[in-house]
Structures are given as structure tokens and as C-alpha cells.
C-alpha positions as CSV (number, residue, x, y, z in Angstrom):
1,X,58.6,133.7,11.9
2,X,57.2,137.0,12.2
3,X,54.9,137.9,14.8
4,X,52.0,140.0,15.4
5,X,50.8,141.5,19.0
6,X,47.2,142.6,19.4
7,X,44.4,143.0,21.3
8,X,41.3,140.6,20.5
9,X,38.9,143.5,21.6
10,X,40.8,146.1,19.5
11,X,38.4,147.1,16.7
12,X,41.4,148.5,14.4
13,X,43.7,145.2,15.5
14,X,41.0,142.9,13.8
15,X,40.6,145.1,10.6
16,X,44.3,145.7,10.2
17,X,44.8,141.9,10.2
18,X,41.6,141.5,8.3
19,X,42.8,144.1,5.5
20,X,46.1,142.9,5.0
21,X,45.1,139.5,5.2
22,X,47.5,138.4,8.0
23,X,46.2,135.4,8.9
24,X,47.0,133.7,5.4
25,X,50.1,135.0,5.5
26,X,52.1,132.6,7.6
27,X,52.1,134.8,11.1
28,X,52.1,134.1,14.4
29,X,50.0,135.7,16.9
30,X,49.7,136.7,20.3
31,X,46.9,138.1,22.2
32,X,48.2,140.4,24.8
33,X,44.4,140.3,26.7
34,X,45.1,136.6,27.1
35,X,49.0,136.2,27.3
36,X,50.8,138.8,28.6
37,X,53.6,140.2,27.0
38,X,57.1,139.1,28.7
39,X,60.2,141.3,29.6
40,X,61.9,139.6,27.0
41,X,59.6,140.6,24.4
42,X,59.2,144.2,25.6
43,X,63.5,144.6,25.5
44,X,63.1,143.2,22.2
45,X,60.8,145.3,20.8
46,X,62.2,148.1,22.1
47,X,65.6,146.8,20.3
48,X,63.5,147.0,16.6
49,X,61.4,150.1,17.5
50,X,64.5,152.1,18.9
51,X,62.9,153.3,22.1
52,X,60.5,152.3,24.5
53,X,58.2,155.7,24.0
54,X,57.4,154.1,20.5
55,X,55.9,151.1,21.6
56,X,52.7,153.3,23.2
57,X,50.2,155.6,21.9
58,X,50.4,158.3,23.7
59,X,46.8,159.4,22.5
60,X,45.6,156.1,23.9
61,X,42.6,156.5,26.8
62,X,44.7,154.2,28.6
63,X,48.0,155.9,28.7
64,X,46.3,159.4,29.2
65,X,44.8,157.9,32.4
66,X,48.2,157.2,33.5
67,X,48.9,160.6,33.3
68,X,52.8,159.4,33.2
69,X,55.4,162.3,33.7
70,X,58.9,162.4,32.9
71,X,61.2,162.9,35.5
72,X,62.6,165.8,36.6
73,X,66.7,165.9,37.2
């Protein structure tokens, strides 16, 4: 079974899955406000997306307060 991560405040989440209908179509969600995603789930996400960098929006208000820097060698 396929599954779908979001955020139940996200106003794009909810039209996304309201657009495309997602809830008739046999998926499973999870609400990352109100269970947090696992390790597990992060490694294997990162196994379908390729790397972790394209998990995360990096224009995202969120991640731009991080302010996260790569390290230097």
C-alpha cells in the first residue's frame, strides 16, 4: 500500500490530496504533526528519493530558519 506523508495544517497538502482525489484512492496516510516520522521511514525515503537533500524544501520558512550549512573539509 502506498503511503502519503503530510501535514494536517499544510494548505497545499489538503488540496493536493483533495485534487487528486487521494482519499478514494486506496492510500494510507500519516500526519507528521501528529505521528512523527521514524528513522526507518526517513532511510527509506531517502532509498526512493535518492538523497536526503530531496526530501526538504529548501525554500521552506522552516528550513531557511535553520540556516543549515554544509560542512567544510
Amino acid at each position: 500500500m502506498k503511503k502519503i506523508y503530510y501535514s494536517s495544517t499544510c494548505d497545499t497538502c489538503a488540496r493536493i490530496i483533495k485534487d487528486l482525489k487521494l482519499k478514494k484512492k486506496n492510500f494510507l496516510f500519516q500526519d507528521i504533526k501528529n505521528e512523527r516520522i521514524s528513522e526507518d521511514q526517513i532511510i527509506e525515503m531517502k532509498v526512493m528519493a535518492g538523497t536526503y537533500e530531496a526530501l526538504f524544501s529548501r525554500v521552506a520558512l522552516k528550513y531557511k530558519k535553520l540556516n543549515p550549512k554544509p560542512p567544510t573539509l
